[in-house]
MIDRENBA-382899 format. One record per atom (N, C-alpha, C): residue in three letters; x, y, z. Coordinates in pm, whole numbers, padded with zeros to 5 digits, always signed. Atoms other than C-alpha are relative to their C-alpha. Layout:
BEGIN
alaXYZ ...
END
This chain:
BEGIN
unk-00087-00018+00117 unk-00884+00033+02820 unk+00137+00051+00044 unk-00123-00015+00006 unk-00502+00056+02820 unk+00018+00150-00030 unk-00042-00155+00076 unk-00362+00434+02801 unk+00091-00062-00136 unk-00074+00050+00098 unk-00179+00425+02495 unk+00144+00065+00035 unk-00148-00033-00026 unk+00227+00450+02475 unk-00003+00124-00084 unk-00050-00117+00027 unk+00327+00785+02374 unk+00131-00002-00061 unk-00120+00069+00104 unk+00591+00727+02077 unk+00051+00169-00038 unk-00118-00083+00068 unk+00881+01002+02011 unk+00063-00056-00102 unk-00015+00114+00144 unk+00953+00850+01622 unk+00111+00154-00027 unk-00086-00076+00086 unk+01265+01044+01509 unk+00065-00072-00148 unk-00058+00020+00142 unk+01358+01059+01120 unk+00120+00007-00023 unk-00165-00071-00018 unk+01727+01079+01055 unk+00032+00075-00178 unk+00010-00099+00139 unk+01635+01240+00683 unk-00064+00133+00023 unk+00115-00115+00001 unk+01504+01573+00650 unk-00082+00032-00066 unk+00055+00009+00086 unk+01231+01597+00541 unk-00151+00101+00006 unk+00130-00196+00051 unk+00990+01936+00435 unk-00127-00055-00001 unk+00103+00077+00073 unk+00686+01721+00299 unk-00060-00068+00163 unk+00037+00068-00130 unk+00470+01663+00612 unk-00068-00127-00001 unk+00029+00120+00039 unk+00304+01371+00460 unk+00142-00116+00026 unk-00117+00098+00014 unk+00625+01193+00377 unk+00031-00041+00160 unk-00092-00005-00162 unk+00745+01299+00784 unk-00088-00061+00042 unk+00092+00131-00078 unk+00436+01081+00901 unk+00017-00117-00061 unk+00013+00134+00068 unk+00488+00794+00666 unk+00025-00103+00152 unk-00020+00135-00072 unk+00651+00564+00921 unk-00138-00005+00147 unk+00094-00045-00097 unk+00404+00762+01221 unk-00132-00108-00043 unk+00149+00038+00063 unk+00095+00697+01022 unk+00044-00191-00009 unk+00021+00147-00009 unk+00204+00311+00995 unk+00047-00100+00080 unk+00002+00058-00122 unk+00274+00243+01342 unk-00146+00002+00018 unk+00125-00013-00041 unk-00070+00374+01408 unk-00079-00070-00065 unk+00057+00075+00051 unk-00213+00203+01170 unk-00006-00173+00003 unk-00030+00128-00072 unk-00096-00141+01286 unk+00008-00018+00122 unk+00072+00058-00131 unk-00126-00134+01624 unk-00017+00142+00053 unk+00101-00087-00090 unk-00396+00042+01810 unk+00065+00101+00145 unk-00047+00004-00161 unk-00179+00087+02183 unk+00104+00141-00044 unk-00034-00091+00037 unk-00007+00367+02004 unk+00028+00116-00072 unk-00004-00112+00073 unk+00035+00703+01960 unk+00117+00104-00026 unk-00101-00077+00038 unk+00266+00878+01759 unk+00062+00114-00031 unk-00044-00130+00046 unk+00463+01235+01717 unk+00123-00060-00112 unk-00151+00001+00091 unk+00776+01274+01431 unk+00021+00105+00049 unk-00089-00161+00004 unk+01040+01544+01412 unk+00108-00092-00060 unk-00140+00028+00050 unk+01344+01479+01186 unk+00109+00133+00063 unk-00113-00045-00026 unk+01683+01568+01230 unk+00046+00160-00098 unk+00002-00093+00109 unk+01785+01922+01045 unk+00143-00018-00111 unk-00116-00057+00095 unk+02019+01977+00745 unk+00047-00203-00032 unk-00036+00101+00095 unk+02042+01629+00605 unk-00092-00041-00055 unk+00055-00016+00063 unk+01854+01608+00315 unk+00002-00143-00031 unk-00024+00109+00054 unk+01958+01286+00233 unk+00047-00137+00068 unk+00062+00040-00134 unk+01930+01119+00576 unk+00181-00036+00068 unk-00212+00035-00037 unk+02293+00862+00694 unk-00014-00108-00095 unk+00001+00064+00074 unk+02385+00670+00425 unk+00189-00024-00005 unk-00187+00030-00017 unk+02802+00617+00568 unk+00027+00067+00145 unk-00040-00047-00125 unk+03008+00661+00885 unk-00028+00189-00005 unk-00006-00155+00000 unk+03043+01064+00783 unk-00143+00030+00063 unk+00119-00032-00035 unk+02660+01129+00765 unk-00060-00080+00164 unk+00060+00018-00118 unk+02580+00907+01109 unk+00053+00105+00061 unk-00119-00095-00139 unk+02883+01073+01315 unk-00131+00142-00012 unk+00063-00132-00034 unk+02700+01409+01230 unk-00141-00017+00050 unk+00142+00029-00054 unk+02355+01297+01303 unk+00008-00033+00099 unk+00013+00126-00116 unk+02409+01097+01617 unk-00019+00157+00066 unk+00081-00135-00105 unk+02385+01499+01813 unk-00083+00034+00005 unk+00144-00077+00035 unk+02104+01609+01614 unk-00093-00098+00088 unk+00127+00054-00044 unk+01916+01285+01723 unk-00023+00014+00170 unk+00016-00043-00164 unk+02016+01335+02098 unk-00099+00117+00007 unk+00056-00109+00000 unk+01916+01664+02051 unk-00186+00018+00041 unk+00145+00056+00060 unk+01565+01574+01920 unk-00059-00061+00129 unk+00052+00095-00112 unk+01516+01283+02183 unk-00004+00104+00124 unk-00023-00129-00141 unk+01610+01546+02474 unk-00158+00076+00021 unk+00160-00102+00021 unk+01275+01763+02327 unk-00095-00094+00041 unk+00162+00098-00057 unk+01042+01448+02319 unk-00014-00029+00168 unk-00030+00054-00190 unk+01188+01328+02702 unk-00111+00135+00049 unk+00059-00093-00014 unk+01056+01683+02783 unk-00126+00046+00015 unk+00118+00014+00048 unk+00739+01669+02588 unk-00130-00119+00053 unk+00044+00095-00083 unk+00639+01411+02798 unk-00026-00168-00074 unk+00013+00086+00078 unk+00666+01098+02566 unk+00049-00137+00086 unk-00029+00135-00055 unk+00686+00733+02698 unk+00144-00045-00051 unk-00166+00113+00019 unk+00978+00595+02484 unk+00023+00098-00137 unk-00036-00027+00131 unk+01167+00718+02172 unk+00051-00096-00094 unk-00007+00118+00121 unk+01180+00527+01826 unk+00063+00094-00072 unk-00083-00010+00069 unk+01473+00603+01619 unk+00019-00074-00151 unk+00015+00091+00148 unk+01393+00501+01254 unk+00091+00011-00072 unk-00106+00001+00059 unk+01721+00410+01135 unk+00024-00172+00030 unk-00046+00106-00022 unk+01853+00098+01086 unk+00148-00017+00017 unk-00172-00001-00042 unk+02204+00178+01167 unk-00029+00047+00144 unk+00009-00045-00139 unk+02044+00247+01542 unk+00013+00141+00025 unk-00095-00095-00069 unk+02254+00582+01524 unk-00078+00043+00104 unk-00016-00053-00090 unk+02297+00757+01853 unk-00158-00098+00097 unk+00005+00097-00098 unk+02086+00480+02042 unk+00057-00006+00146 unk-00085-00024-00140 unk+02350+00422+02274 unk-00023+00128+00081 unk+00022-00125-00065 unk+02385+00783+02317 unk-00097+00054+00070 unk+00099-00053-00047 unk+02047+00866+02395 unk-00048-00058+00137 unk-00032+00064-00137 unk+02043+00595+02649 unk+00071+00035+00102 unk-00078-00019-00060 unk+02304+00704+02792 unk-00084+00177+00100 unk+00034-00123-00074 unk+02099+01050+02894 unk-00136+00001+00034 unk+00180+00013-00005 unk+01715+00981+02844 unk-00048-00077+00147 unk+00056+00125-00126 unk+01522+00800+03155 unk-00128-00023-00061 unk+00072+00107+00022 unk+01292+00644+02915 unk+00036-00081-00094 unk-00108+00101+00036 unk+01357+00348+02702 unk+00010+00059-00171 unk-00052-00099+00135 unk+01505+00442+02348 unk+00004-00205-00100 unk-00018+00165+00051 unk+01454+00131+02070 unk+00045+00079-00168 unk-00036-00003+00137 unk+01621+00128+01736 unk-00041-00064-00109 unk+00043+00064+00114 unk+01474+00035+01378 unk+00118-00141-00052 unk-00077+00137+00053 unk+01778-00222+01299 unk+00020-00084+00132 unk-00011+00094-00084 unk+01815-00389+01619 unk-00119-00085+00035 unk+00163+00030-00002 unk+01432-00421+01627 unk-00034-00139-00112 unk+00030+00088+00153 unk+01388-00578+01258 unk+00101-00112+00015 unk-00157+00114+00012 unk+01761-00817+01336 unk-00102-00104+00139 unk+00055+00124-00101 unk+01556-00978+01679 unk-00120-00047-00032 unk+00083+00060+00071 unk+01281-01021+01514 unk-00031-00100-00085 unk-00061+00126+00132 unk+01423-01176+01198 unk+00020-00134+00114 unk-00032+00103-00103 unk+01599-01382+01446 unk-00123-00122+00081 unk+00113+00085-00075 unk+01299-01521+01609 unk-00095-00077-00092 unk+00081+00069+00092 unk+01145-01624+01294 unk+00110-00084-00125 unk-00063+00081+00072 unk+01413-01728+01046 unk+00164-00081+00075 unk-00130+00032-00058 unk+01753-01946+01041 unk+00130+00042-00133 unk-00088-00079+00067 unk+01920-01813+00709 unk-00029+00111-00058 unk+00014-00179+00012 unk+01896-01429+00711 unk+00004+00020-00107 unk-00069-00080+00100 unk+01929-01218+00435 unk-00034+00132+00014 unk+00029-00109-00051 unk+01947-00832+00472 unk-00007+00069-00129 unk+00007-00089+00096 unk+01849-00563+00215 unk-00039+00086+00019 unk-00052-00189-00061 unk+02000-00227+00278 unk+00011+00055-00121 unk-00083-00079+00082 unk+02137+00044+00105 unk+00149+00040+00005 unk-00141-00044-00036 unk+02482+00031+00218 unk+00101-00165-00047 unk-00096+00137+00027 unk+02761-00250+00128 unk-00002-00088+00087 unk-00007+00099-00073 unk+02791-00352+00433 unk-00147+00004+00081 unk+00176-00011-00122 unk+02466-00466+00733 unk+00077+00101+00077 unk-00032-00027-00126 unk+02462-00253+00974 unk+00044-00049+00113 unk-00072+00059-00127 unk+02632-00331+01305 unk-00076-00004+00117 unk+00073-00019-00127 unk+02347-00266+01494 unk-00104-00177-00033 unk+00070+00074+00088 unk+02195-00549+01283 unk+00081-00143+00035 unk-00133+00082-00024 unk+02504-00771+01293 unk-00005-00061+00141 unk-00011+00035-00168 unk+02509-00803+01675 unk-00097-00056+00033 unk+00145+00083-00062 unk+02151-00931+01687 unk+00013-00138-00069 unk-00039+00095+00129 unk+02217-01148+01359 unk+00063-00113+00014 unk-00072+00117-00024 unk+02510-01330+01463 unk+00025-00114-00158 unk-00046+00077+00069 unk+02564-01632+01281 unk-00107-00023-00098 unk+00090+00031+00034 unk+02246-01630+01152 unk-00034+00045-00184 unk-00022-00084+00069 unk+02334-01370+00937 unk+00095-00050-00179 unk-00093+00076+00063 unk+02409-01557+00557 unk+00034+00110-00118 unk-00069-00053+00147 unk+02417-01302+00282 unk-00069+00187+00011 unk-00007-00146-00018 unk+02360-00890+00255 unk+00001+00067-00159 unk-00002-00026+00145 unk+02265-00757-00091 unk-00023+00193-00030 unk+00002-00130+00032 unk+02257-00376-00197 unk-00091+00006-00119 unk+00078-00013+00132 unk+02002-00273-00510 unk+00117+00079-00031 unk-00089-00078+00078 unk+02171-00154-00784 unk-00016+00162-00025 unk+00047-00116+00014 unk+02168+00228-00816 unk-00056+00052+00121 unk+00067-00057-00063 unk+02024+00275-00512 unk+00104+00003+00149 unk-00164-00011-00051 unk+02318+00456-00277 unk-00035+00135+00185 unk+00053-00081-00080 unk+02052+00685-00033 unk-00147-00071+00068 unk+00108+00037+00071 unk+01745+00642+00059 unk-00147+00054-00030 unk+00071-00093+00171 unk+01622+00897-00166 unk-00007-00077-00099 unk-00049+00129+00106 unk+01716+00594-00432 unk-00168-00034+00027 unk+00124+00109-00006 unk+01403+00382-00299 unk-00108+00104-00067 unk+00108-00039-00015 unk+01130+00633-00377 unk-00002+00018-00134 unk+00061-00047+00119 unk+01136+00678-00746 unk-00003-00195-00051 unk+00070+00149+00028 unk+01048+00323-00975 unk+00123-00088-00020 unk-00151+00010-00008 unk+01429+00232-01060 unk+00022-00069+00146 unk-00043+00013-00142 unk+01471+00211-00684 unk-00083-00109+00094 unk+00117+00093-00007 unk+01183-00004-00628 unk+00061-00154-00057 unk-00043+00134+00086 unk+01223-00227-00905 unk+00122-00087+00041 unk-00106+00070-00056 unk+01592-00311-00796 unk-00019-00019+00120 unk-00016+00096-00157 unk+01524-00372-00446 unk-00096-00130-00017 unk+00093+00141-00029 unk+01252-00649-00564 unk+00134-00139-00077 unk-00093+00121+00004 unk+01543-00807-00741 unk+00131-00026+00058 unk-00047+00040-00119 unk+01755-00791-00481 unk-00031-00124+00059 unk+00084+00046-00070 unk+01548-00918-00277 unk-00004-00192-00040 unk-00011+00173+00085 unk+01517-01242-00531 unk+00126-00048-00027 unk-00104+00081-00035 unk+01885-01282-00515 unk+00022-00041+00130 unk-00059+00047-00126 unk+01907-01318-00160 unk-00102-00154+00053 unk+00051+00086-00012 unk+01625-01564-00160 unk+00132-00157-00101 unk-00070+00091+00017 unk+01825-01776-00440 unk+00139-00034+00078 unk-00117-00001-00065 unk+02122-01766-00222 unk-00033-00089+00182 unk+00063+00110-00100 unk+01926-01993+00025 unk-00082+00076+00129 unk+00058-00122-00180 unk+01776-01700+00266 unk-00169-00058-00007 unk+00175+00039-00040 unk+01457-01858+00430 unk-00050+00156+00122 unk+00109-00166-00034 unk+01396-01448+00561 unk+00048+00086-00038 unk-00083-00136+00095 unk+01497-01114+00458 unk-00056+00096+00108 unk+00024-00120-00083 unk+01525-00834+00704 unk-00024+00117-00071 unk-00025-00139+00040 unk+01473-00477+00595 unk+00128+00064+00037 unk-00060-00082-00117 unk+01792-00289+00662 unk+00015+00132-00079 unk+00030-00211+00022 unk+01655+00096+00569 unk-00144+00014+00008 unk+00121-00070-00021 unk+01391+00216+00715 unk-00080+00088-00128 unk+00025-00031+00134 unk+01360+00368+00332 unk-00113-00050-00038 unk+00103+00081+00052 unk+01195+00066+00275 unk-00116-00015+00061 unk+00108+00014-00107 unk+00937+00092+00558 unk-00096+00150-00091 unk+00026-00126+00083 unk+00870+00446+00349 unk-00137-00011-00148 unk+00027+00047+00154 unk+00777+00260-00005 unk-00073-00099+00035 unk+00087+00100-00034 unk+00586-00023+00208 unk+00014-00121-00118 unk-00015+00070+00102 unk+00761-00240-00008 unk-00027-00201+00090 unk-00048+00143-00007 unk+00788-00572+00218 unk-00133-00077-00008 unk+00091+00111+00030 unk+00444-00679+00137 unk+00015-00079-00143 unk-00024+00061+00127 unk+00518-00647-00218 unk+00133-00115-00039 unk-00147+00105+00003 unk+00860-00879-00159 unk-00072-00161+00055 unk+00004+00106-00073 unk+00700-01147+00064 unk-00133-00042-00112 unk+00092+00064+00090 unk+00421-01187-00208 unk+00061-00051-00089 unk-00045+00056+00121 unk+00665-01228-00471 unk+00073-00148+00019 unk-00134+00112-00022 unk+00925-01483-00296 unk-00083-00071+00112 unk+00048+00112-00076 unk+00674-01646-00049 unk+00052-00031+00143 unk-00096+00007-00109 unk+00919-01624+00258 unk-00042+00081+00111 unk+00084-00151-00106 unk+00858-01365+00597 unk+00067+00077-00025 unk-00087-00105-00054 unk+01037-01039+00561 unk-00050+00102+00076 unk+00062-00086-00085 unk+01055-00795+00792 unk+00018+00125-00004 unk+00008-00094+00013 unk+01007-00470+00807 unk+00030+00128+00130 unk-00019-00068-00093 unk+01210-00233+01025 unk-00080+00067+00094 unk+00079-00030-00056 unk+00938-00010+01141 unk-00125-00073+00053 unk+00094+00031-00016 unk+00700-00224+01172 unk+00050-00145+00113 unk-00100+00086-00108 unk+00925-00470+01417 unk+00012+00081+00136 unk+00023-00092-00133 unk+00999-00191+01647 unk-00151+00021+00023 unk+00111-00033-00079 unk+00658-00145+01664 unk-00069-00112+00059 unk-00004+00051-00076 unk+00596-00435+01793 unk+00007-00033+00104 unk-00008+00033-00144 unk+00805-00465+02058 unk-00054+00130+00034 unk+00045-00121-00021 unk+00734-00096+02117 unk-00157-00028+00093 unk+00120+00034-00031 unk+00386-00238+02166 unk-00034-00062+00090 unk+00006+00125-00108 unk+00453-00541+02382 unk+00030+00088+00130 unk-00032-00043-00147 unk+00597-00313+02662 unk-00141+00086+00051 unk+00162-00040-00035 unk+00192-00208+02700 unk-00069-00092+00047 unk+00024+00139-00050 unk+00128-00557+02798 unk-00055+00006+00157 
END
């Protein structure tokens, strides 16, 4: 039997509720066997990065964070953000490999569809998203009301990301990426790909993937 990979999963919300702080943990593990997971969020943002302001300040905390797991003896660190933040950075100091929730869910997409569609919480895709995306990349929709992603978790926040979701399909998208790990939270992309019939993907559950494949 395979040792299993040893997963450093940082949150970039803060979050009190130790249930909630395993959500994405608990559904790596639960989809593939080859790994095992710790959390720790970032402190003092309640309301995770939802704009340049809130990454810039996060991108230390998550170094920070990653620095402890390197330490702790962890195989790789998973950064559940779909804006990558501090990625680079952590690379830049860690000596093990560091994978991001939007670059994860964008090569993925990529490998399965040819007209994208992304559904975030921000106006624009992410850039970490963008760079994998390319041309592939046809349309980018926001739910209405929903501006965090604190937004996704009450029914409001839900409801509008499923019709989202159904505009970006009429808009010719044969896939739909996740871009907020929010949505990996609310385990919404089964309920999307049942409604519209198409693959979407699901940030966390992309990184875990590859995450997985490097156990091979």
């Amino acid at each position: 039997m395979k040792k299993k990979i040893k997963v450093g999963l940082i949150r970039v919300v803060t979050l009190l509720e130790e249930n909630l702080l395993r959500t994405h943990a608990n559904l790596l593990m639960k989809n593939f066997e080859n790994l095992e997971v710790e959390t720790k969020c970032i402190p003092d943002q309640p309301e995770g990065i939802y704009d340049d302001y809130t990454e810039k300040i996060a991108v230390p905390k998550i170094v920070n964070v990653a620095r402890e797991f390197e330490k702790e003896g962890m195989d790789i660190i998973f950064i559940s953000c779909a804006a990558d933040p501090g990625v680079e950075e952590c690379r830049k100091v860690l000596h093990i490999p560091v994978i991001g929730a939007g670059s994860a869910c964008a090569a993925v997409a990529y490998s399965v569809g040819s007209r994208i569609g992304v559904l975030g919480i921000t106006e624009e895709v992410p850039y970490a998203m963008i760079k994998v995306l390319k041309d592939k990349l046809v349309a980018n929709i926001k739910p209405e009301r929903v501006n965090t992603t604190l937004d996704l978790f009450n029914e409001e926040g839900k409801k509008n990301a499923l019709t989202a979701a159904q505009l970006l399909k009429e808009k010719g998208c044969d896939t739909i990426a996740l871009g907020c790990t929010g949505m990996s939270t609310i385990n919404i992309y089964k309920k999307i790909k049942e409604n519209l019939g198409i693959p979407v993907i699901d940030p966390v559950l992309a990184a875990g993937a590859i995450i997985s494949y490097l156990n091979f």
